[in-house]
Each structure stands twice: as C-alpha cells, then as structure tokens.
PDB file of N, CA, C and O in Angstrom, chain B, residues numbered from 101:
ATOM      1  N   UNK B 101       2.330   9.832  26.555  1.00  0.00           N
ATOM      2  CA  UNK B 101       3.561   9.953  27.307  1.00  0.00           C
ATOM      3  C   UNK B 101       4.727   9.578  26.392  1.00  0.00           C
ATOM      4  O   UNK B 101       4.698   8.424  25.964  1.00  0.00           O
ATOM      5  N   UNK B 102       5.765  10.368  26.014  1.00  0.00           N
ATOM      6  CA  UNK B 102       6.491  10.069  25.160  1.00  0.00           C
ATOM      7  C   UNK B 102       7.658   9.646  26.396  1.00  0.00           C
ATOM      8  O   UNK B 102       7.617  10.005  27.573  1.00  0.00           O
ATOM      9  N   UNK B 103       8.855   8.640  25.635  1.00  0.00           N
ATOM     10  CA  UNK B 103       9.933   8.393  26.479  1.00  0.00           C
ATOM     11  C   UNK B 103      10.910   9.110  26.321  1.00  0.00           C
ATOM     12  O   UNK B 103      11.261   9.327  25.161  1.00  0.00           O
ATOM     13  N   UNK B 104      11.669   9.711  27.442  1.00  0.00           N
ATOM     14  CA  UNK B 104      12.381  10.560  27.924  1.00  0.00           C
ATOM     15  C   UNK B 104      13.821  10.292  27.310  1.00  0.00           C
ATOM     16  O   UNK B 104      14.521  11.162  26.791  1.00  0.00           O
ATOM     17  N   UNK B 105      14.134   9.030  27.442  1.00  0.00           N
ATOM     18  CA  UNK B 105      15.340   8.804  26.477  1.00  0.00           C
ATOM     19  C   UNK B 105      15.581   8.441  24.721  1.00  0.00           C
ATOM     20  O   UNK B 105      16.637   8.264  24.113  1.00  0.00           O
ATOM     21  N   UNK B 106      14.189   8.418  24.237  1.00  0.00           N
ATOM     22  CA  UNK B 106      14.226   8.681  23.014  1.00  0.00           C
ATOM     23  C   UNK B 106      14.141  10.120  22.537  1.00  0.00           C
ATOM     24  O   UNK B 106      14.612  10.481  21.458  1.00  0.00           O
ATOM     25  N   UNK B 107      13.473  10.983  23.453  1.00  0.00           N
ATOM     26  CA  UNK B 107      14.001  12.115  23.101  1.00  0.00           C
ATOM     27  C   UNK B 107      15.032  13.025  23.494  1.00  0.00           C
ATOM     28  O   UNK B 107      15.088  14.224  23.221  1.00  0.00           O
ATOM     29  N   UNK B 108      16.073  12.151  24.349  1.00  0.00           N
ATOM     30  CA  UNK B 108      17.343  12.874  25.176  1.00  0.00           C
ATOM     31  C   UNK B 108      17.850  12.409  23.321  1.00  0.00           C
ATOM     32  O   UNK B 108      18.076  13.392  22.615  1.00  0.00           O
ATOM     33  N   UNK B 109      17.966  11.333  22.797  1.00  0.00           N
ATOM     34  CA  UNK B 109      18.562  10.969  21.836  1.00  0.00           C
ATOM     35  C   UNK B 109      18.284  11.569  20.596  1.00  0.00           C
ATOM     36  O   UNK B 109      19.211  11.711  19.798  1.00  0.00           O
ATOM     37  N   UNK B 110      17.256  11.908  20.338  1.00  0.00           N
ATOM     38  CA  UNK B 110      16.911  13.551  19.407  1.00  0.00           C
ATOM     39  C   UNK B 110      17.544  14.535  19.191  1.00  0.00           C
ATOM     40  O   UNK B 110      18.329  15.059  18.401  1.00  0.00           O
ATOM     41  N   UNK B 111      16.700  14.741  20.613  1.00  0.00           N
ATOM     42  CA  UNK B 111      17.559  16.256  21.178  1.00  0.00           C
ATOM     43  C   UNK B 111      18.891  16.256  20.861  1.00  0.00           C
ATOM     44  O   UNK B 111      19.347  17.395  20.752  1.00  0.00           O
ATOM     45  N   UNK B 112      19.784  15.236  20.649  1.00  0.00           N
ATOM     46  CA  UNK B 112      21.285  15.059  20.526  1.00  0.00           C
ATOM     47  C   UNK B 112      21.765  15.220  19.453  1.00  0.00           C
ATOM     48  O   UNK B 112      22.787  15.885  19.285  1.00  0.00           O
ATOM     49  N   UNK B 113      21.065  14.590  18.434  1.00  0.00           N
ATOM     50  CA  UNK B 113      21.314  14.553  16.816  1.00  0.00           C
ATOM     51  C   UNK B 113      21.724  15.918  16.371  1.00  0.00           C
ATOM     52  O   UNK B 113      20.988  16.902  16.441  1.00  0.00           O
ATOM     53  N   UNK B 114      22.697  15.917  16.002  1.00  0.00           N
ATOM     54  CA  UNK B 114      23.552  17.029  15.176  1.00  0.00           C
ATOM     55  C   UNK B 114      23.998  16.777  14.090  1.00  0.00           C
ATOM     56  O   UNK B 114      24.855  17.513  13.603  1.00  0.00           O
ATOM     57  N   UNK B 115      23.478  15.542  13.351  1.00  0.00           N
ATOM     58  CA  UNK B 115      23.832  15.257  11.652  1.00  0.00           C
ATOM     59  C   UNK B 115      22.762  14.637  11.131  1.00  0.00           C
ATOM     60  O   UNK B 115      22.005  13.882  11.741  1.00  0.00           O
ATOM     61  N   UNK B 116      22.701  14.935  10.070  1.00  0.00           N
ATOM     62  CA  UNK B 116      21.449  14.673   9.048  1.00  0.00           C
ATOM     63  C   UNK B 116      21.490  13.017   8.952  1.00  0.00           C
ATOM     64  O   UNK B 116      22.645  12.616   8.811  1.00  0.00           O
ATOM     65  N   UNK B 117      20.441  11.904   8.999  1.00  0.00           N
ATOM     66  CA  UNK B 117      20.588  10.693   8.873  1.00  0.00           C
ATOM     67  C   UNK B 117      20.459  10.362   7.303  1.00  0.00           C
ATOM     68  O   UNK B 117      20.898   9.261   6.969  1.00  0.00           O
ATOM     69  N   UNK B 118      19.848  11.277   6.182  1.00  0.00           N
ATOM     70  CA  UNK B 118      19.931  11.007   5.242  1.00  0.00           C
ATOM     71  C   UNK B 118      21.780  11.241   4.411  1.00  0.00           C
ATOM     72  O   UNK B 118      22.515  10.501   3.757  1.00  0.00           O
ATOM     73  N   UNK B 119      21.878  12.779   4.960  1.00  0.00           N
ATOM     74  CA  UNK B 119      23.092  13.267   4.136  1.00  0.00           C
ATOM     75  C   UNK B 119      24.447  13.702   5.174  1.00  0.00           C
ATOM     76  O   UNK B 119      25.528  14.186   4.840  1.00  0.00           O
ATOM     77  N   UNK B 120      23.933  13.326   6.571  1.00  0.00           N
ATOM     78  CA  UNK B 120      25.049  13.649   7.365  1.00  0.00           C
ATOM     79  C   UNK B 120      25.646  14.948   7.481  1.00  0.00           C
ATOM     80  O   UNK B 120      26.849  15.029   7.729  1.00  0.00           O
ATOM     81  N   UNK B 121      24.977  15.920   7.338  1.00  0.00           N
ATOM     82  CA  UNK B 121      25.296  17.447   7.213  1.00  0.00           C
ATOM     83  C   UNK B 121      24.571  17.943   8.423  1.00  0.00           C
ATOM     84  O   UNK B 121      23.498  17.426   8.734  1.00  0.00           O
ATOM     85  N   UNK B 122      25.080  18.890   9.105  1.00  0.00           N
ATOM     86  CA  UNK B 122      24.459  19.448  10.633  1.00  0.00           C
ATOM     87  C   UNK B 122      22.743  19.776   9.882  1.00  0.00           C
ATOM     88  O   UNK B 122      22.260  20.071   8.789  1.00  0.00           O
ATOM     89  N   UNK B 123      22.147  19.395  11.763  1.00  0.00           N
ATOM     90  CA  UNK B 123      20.880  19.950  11.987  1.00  0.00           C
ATOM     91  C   UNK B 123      20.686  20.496  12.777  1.00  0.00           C
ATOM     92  O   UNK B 123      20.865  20.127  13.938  1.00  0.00           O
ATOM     93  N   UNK B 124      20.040  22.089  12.253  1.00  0.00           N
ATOM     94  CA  UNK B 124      19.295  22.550  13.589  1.00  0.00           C
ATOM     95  C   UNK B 124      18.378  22.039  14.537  1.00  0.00           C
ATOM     96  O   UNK B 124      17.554  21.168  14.255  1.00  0.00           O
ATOM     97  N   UNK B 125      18.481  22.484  15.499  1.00  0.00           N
ATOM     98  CA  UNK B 125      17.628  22.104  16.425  1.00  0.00           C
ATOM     99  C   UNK B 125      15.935  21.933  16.213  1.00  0.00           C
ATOM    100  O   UNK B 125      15.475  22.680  15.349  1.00  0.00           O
ATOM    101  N   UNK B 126      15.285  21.335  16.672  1.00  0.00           N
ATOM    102  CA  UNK B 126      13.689  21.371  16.366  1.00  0.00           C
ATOM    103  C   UNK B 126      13.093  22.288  15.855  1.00  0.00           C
ATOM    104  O   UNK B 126      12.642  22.392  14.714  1.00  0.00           O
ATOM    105  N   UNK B 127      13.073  23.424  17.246  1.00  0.00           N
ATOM    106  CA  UNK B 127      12.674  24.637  17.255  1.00  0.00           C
ATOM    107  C   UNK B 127      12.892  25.618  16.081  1.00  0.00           C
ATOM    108  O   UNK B 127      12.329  26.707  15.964  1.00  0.00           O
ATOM    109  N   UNK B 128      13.841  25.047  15.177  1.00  0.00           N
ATOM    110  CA  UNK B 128      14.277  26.034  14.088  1.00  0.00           C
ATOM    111  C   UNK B 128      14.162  25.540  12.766  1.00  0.00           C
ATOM    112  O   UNK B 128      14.189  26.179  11.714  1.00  0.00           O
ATOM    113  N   UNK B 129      14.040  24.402  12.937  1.00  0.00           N
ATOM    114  CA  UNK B 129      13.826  23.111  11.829  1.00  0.00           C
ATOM    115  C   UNK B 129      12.807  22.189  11.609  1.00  0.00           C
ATOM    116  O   UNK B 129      12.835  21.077  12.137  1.00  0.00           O
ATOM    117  N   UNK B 130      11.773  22.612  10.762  1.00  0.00           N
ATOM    118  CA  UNK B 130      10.912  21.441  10.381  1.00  0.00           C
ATOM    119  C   UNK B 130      10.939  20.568   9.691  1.00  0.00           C
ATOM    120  O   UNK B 130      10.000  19.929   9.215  1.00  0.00           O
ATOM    121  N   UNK B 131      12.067  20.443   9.559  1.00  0.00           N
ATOM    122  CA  UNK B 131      12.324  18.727   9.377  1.00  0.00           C
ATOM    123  C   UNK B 131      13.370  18.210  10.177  1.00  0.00           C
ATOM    124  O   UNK B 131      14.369  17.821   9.571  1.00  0.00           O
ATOM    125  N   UNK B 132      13.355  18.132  11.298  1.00  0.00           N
ATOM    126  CA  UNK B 132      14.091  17.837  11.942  1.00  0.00           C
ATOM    127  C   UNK B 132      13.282  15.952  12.033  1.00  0.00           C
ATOM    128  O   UNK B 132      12.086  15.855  11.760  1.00  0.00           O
ATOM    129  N   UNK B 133      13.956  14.873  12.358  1.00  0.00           N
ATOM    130  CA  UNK B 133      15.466  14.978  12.627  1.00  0.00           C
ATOM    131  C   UNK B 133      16.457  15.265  11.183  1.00  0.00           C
ATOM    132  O   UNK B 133      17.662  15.092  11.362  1.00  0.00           O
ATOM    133  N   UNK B 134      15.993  15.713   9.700  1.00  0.00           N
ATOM    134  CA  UNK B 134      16.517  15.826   9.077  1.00  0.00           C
ATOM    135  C   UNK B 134      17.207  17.111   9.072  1.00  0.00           C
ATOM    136  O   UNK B 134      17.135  17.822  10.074  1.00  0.00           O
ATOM    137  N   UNK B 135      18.034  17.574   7.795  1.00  0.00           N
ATOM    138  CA  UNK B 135      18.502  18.874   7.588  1.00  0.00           C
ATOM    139  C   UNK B 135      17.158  19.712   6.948  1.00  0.00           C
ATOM    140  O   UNK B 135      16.502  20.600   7.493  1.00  0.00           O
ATOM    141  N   UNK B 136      16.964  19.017   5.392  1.00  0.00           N
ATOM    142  CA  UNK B 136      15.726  19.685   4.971  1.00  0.00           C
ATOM    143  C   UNK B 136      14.756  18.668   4.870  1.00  0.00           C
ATOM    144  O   UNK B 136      14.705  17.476   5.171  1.00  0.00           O
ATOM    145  N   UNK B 137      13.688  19.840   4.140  1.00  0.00           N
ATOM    146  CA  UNK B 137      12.420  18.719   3.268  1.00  0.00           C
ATOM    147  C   UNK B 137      12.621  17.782   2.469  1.00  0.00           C
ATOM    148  O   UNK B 137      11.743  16.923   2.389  1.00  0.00           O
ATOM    149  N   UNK B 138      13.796  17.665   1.663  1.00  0.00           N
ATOM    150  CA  UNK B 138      14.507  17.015   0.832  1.00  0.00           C
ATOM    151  C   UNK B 138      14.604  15.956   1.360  1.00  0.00           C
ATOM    152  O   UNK B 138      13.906  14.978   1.091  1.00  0.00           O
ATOM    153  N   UNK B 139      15.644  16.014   2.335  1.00  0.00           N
ATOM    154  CA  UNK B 139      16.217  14.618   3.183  1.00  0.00           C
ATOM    155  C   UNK B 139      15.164  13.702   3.415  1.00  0.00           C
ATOM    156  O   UNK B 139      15.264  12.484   3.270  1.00  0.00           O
ATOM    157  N   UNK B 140      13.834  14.505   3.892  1.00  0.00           N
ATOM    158  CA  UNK B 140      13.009  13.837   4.838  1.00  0.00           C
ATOM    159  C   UNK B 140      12.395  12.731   3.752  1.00  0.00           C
ATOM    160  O   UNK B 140      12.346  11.519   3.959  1.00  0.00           O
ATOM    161  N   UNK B 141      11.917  13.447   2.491  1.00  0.00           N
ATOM    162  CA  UNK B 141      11.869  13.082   1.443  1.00  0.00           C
ATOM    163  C   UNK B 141      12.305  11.744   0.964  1.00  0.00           C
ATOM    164  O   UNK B 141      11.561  10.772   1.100  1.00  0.00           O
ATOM    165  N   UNK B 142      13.710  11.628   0.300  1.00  0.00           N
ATOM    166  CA  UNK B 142      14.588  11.272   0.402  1.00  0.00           C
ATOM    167  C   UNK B 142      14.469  10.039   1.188  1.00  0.00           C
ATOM    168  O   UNK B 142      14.448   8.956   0.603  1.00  0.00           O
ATOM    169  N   UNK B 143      14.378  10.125   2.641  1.00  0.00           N
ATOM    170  CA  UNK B 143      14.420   8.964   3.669  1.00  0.00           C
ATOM    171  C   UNK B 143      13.130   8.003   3.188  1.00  0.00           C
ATOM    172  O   UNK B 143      13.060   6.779   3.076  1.00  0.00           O
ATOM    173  N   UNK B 144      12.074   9.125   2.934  1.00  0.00           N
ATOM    174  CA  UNK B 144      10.449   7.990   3.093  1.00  0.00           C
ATOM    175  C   UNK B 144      10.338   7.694   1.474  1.00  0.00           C
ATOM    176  O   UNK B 144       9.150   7.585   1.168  1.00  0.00           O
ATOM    177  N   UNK B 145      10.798   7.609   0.888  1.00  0.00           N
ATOM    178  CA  UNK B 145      11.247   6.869  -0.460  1.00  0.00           C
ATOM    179  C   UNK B 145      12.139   6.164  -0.454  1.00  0.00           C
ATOM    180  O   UNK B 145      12.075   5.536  -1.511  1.00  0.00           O
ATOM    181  N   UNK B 146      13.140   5.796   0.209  1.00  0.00           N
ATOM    182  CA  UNK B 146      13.817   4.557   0.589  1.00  0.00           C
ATOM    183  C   UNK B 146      13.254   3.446   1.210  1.00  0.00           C
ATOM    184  O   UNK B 146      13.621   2.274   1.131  1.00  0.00           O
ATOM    185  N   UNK B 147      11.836   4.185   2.170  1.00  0.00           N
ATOM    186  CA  UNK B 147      11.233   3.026   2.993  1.00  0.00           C
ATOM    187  C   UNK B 147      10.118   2.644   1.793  1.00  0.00           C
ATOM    188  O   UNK B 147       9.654   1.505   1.843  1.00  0.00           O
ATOM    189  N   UNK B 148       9.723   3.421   0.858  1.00  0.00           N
ATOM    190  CA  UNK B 148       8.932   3.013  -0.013  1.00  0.00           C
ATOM    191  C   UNK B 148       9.566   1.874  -1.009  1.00  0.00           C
ATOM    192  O   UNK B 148       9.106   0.803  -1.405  1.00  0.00           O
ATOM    193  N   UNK B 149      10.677   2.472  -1.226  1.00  0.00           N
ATOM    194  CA  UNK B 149      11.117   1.520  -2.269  1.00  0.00           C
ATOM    195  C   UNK B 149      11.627   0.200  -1.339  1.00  0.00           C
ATOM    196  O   UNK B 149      11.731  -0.736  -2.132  1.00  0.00           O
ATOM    197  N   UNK B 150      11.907  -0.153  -0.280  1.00  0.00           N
ATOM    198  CA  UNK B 150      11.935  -1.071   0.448  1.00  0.00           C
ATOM    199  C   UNK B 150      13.441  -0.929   0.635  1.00  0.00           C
ATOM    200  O   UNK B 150      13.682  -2.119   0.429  1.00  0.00           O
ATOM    201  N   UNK B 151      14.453  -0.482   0.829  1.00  0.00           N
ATOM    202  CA  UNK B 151      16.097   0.156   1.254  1.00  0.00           C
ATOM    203  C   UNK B 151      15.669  -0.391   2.833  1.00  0.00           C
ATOM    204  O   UNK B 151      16.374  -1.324   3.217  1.00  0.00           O
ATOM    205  N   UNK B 152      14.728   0.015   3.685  1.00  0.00           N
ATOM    206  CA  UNK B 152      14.422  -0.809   4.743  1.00  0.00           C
ATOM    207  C   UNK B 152      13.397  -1.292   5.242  1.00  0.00           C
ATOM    208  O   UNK B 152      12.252  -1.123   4.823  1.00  0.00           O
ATOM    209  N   UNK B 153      13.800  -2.066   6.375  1.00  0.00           N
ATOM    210  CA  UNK B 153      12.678  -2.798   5.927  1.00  0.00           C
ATOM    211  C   UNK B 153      12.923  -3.298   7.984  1.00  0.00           C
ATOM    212  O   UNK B 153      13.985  -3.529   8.562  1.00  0.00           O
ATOM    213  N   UNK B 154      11.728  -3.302   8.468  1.00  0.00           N
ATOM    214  CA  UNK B 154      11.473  -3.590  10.105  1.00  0.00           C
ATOM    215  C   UNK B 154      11.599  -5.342   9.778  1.00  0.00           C
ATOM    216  O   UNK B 154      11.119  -5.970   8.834  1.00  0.00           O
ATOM    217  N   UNK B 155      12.458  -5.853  10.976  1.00  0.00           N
ATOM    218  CA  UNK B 155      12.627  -7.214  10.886  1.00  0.00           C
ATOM    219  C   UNK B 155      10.805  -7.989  11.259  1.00  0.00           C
ATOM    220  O   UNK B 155       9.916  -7.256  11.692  1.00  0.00           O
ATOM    221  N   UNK B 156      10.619  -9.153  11.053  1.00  0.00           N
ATOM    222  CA  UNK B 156       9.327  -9.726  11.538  1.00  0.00           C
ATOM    223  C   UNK B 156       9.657 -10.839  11.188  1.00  0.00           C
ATOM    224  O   UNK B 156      10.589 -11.099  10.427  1.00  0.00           O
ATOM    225  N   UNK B 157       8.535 -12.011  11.988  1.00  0.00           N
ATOM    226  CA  UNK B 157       8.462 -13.209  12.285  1.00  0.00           C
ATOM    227  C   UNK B 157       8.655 -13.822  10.448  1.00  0.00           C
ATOM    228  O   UNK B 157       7.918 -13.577   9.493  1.00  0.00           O
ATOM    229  N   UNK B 158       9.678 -14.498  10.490  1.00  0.00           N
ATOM    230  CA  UNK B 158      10.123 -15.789   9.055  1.00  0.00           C
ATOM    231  C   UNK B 158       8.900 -15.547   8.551  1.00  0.00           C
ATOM    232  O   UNK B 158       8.094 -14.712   8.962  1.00  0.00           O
ATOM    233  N   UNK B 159       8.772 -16.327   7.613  1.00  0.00           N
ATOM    234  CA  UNK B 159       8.459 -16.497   6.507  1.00  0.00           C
ATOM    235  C   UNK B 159       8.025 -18.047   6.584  1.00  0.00           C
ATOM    236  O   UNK B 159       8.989 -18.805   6.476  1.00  0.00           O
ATOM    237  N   UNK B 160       6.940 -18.594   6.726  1.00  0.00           N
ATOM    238  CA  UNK B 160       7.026 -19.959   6.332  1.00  0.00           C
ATOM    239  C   UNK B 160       7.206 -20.350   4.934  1.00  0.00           C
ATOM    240  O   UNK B 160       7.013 -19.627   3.957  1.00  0.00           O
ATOM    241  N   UNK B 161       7.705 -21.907   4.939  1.00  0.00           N
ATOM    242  CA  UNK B 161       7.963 -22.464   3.786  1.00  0.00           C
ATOM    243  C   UNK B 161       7.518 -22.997   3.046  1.00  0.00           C
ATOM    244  O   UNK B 161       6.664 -23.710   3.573  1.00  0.00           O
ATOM    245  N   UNK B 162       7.557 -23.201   1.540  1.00  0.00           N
ATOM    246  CA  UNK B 162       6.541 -23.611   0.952  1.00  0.00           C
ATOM    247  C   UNK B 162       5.921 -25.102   1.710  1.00  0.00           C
ATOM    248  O   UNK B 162       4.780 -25.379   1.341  1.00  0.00           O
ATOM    249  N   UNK B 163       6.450 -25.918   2.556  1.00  0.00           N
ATOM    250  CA  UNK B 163       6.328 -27.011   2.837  1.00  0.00           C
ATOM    251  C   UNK B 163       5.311 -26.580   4.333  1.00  0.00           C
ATOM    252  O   UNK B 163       4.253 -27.133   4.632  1.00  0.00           O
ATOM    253  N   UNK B 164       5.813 -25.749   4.906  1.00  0.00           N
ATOM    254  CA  UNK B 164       5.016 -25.279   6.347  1.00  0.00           C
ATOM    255  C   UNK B 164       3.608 -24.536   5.907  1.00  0.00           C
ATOM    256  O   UNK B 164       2.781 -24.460   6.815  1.00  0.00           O
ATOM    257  N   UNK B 165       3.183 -23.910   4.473  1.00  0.00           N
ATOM    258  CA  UNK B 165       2.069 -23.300   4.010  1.00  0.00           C
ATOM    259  C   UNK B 165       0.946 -24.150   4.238  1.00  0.00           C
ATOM    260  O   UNK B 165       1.168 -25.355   4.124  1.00  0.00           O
ATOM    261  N   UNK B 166      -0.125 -23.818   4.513  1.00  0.00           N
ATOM    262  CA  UNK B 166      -1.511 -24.459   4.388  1.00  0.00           C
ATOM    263  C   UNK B 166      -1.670 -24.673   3.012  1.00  0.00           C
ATOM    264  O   UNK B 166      -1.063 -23.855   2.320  1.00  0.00           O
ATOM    265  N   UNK B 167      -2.442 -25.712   2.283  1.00  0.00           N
ATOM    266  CA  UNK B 167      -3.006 -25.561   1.445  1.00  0.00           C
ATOM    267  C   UNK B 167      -4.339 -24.466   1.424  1.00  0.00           C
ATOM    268  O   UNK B 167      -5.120 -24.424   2.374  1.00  0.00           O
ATOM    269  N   UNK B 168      -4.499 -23.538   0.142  1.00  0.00           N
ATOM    270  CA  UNK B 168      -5.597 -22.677   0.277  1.00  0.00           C
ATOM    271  C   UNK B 168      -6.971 -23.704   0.234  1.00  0.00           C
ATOM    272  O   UNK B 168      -7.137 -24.736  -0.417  1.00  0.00           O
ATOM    273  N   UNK B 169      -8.101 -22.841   1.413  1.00  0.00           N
ATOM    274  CA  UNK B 169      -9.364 -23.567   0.957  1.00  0.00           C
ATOM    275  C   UNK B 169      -9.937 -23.008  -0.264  1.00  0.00           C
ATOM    276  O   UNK B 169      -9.783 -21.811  -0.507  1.00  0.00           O
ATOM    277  N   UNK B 170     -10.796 -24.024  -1.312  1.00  0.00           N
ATOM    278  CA  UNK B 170     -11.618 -23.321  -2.164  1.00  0.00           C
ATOM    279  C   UNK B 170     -12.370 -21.986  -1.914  1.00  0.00           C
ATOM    280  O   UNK B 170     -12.682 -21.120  -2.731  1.00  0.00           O
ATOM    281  N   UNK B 171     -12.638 -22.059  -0.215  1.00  0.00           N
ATOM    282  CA  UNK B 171     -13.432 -20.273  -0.454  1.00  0.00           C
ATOM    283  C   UNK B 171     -12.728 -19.608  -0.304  1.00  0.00           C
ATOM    284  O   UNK B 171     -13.243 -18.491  -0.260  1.00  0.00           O
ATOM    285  N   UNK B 172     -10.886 -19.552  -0.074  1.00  0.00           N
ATOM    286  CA  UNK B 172      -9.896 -18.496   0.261  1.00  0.00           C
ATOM    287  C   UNK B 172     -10.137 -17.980  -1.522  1.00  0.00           C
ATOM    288  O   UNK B 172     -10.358 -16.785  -1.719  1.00  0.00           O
ATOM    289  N   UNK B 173     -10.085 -18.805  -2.561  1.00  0.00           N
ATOM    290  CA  UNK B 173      -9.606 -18.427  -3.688  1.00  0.00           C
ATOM    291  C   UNK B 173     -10.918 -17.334  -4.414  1.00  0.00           C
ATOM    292  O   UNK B 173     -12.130 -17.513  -4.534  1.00  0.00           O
ATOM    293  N   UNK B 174     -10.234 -16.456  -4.708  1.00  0.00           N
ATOM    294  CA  UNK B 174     -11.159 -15.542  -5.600  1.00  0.00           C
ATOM    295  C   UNK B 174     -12.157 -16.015  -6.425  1.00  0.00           C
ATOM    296  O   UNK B 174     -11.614 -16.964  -6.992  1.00  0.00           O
ATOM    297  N   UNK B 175     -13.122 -15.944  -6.777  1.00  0.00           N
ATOM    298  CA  UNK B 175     -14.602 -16.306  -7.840  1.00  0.00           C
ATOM    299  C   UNK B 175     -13.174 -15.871  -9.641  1.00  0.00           C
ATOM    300  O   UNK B 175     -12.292 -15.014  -9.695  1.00  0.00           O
ATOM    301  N   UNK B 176     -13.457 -16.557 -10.364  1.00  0.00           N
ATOM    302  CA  UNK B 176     -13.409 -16.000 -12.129  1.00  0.00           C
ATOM    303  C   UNK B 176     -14.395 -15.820 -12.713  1.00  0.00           C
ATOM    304  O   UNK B 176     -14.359 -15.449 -13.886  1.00  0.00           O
TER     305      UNK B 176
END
C-alpha cells in the first residue's frame, strides 16, 4: 500500500532535485523524480560519497563505550 500523499507530492514535482530543470511526468520519464539518467546518477553518488546522510541515534562517547571483550577482538 503506498501513501497517497507521498505520491500527490511526486506527482507534483516539476523540477529536477539534482539540477532543477523541468521533469516530465512518470509516464514519459524513467528517471523520474529526476530529469535524466545522469541526475539520478549524480544524486546516488552524493549519497555514496556521504553529501547525505539520514539523521540516527548519537553517537556514544568515548567515556559511554564499553570496553571490548577479549572474544569481540579479532584472532592475529
């Protein structure tokens, strides 16, 4: 079941999120929500190179870390 208002908000997009240049509609465009293959491109090499990044729970501190047990640590 997909949600109805994430795709009213699709359906809406009329500029490229990589380059801001019009997009066709779905139906005419496989890369939609981009302009081209490029863009799409483009976008999932930014998430590769880390440009973004999904928020998540801190980071503990070196002081909040467990010490590792001897069997966490790899064999040499």
């Amino acid at each position: 079941m997909t949600d109805l208002r994430s795709d009213l908000h699709l359906a809406s997009m009329t500029h490229c999120p990589s380059c801001k240049s019009e997009v066709k509609p779905r139906v005419e465009n496989a890369a939609f929500p981009f302009c081209t293959e490029r863009c799409r491109a483009v976008d999932l090499g930014r998430w590769f190179l880390g440009a973004y990044r999904v928020p998540g729970p801190p980071a503990p501190s070196d002081e909040q870390r467990p010490e590792p047990d001897e069997a966490d640590e790899p064999e040499r």
